[in-house]
C-alpha positions in Angstrom: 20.6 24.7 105.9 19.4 23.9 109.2 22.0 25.3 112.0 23.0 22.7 115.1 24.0 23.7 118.2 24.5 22.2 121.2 26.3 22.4 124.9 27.2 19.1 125.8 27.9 19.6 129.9 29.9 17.2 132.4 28.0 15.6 134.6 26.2 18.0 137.7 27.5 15.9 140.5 31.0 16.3 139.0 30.6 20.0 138.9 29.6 20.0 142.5 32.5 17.8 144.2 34.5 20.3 142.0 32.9 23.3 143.0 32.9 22.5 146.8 36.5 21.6 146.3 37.8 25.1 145.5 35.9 26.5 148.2 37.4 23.9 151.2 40.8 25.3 149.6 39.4 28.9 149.7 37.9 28.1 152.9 41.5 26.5 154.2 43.5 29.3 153.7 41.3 31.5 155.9 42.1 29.0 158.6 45.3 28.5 158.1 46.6 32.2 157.7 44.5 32.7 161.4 46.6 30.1 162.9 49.9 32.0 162.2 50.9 29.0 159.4 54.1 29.8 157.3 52.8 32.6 154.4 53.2 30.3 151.7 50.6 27.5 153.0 47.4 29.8 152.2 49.1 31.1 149.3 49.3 27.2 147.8 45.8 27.0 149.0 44.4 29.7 147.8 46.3 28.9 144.2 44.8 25.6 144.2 41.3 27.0 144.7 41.8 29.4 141.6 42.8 26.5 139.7 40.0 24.5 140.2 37.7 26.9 139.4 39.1 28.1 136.2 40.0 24.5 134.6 36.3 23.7 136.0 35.2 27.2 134.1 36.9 26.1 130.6 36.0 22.4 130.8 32.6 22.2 131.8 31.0 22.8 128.4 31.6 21.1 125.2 30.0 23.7 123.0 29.0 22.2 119.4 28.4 24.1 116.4 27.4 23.6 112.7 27.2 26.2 110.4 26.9 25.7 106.2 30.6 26.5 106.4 32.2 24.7 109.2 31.8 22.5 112.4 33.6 24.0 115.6 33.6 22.1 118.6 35.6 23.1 121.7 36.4 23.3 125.5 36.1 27.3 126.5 38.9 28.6 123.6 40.1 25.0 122.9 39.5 22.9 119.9 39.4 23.0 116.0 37.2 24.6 113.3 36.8 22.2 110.3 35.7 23.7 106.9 32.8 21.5 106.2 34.6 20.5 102.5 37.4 19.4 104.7 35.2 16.1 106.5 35.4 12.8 104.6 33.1 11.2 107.3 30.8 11.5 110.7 29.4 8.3 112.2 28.0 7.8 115.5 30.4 5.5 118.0 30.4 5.0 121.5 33.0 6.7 123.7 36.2 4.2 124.6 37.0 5.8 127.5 40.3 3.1 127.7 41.4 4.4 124.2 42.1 7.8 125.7 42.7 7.3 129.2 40.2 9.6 130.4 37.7 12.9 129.7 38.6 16.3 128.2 40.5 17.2 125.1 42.8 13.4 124.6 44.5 11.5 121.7 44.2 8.1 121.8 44.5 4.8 119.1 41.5 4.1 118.1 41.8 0.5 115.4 45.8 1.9 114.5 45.1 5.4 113.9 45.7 8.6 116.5 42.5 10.2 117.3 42.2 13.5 119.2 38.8 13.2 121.5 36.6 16.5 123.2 34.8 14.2 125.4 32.8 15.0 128.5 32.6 12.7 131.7 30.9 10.1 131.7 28.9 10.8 129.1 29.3 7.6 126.4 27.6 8.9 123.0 29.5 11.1 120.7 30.2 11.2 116.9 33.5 10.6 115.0 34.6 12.5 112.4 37.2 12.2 109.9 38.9 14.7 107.3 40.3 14.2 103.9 43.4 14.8 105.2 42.9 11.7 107.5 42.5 13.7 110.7 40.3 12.1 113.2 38.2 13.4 116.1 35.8 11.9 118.6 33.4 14.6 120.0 30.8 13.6 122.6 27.6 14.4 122.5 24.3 14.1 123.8 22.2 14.1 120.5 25.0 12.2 117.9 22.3 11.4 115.4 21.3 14.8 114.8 25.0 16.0 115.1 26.0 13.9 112.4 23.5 14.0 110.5 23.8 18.2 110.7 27.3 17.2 109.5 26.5 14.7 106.7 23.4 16.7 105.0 25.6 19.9 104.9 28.5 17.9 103.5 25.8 15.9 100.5 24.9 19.7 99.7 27.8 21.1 99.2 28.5 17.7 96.8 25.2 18.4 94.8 26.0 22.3 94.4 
């Protein structure tokens, strides 16, 4: 069984407005605190800094993995291990970015049916997979052929065995 990986990550530019962001808050509440502001101004600053930085930290990378037993995919500690028995279907769709309002870890209707979507900015390729329970993800990603066909050629093994 061949193994896929794969770190699907936002887009550099995003990272940098994002980045420079938290350090004009950082940088803010130097300034602030030196021109005798109320305490709680740099403190809000300072919070807002860290907060960029850590949702930029966990939502940077999609991290895609496919093993003979399961298919992870997930923002930093976020997002579902699927037994690889457990998927009915992977096929290759473009990203809908209307259907779920956005980037990151959404649910949308996608033709009737709730979907949960890991997708990365602007990024527009991704695969969608479906369990036997009916459970339905969209993960993005920047090679979906070979990430579903890693999925589909594990799943036709594990059929044949």
């Amino acid at each position: 069984m061949n193994r896929y990986d794969e770190s699907a990550y936002a887009a550099r530019w995003m990272l940098v407005i994002v980045a420079l962001t938290m350090i004009v808050c950082l940088a803010s509440a130097f300034v602030v605190l030196a021109r005798d502001a109320p305490w709680w101004v740099p403190v809000q600053l300072v919070a807002v800094g860290v907060i960029l930085g850590f949702v930029e930290f966990l939502f940077m990378r999609l991290r895609i993995e496919v093993t003979e037993a399961r298919v992870r995919f997930r923002f930093g500690p976020f997002g579902p291990t699927l037994k690889r028995s457990e998927i009915r279907s992977a096929e290759v769709v473009p990203y809908r970015w209307v259907a779920f309002g956005g980037w990151g870890i959404r649910i949308g209707r996608v033709a009737g049916r709730f979907m949960r979507a890991y997708s990365v900015p602007f990024l527009r390729t991704g695969v969608a997979i479906e369990t036997n329970a009916g459970a339905r993800y969209y993960v993005s990603s920047r090679r979906p052929e070979l990430f579903a066909a890693a999925i589909l050629a594990g799943r036709s093994r594990e059929g044949s065995a």
